[in-house]
C-alpha positions as CSV (number, residue, x, y, z in Angstrom):
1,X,-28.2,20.6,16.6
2,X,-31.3,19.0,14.9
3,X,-31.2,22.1,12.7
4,X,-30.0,22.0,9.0
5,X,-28.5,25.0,7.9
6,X,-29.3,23.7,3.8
7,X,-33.4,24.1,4.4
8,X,-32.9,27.9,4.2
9,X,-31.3,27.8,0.6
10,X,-33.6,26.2,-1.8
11,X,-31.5,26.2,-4.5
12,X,-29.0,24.4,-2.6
13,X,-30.9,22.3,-1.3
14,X,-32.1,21.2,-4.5
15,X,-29.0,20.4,-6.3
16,X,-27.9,18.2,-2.9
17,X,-31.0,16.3,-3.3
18,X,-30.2,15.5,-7.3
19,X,-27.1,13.3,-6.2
20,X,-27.9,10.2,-4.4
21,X,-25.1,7.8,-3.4
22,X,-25.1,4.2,-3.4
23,X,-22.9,3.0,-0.6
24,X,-21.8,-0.7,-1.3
25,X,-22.0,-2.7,2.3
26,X,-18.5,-4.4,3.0
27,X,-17.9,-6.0,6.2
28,X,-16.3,-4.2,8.4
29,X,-13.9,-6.3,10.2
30,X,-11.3,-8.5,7.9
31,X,-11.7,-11.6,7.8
32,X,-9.4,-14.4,9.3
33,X,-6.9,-14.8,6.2
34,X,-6.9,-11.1,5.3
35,X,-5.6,-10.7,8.6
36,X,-3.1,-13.4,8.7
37,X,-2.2,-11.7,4.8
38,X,-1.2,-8.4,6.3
39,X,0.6,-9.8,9.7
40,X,2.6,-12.0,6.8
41,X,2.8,-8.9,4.7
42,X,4.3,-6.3,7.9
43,X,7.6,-5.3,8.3
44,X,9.7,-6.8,10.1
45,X,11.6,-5.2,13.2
46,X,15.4,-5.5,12.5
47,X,16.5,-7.4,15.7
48,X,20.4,-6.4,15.2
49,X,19.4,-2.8,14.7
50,X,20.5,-1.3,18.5
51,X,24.0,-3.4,18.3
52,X,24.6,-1.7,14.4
53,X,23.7,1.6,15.6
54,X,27.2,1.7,17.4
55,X,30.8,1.7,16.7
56,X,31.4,-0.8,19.4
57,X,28.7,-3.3,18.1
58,X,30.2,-2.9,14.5
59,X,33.3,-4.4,15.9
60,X,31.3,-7.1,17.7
61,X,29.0,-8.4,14.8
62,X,32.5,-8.5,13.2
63,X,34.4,-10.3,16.4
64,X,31.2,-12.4,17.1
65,X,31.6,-15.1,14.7
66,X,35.7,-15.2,14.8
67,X,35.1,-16.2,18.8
68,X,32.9,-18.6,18.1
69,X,35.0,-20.2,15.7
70,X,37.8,-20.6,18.0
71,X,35.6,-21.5,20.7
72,X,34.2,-24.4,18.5
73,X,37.6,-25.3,17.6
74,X,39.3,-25.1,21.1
75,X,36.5,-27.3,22.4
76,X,37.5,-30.1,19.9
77,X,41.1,-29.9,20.7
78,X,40.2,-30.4,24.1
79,X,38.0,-33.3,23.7
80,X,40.4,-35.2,21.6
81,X,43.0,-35.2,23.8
């Protein structure tokens, strides 16, 4: 494994030694806010996504609020009486 297969081509190895490559040193790990930044900046799972995906829960997310309504509203009668 310690072999390098460029040493046998000089010319090769030449032109690989022309180019020499400054690699800037960044931290590896993000920082505190550039973390808090991307959980802020992730989507967002849609939590009504399982009840759209069927007829049935079309007709609830529909029905949903109309019952509560008249739950609200029967309540009141009741305690006014």
């Amino acid at each position: 494994m310690g072999h390098d297969p460029f040493d046998k081509d000089q010319h090769l190895h030449t032109k690989l030694e022309q180019y020499h490559v400054d690699i800037p040193d960044f931290p590896m790990k993000p920082s505190k806010w550039e973390r808090f930044i991307n959980l802020l900046a992730s989507p967002a799972k849609d939590p009504l996504d399982s009840i759209i995906s069927t007829s049935n829960g079309i007709l609830l997310l529909k029905l949903a609020p109309i019952m509560g309504t008249a739950a609200l509203a029967l309540i009141q009668v009741l305690l006014f009486l």
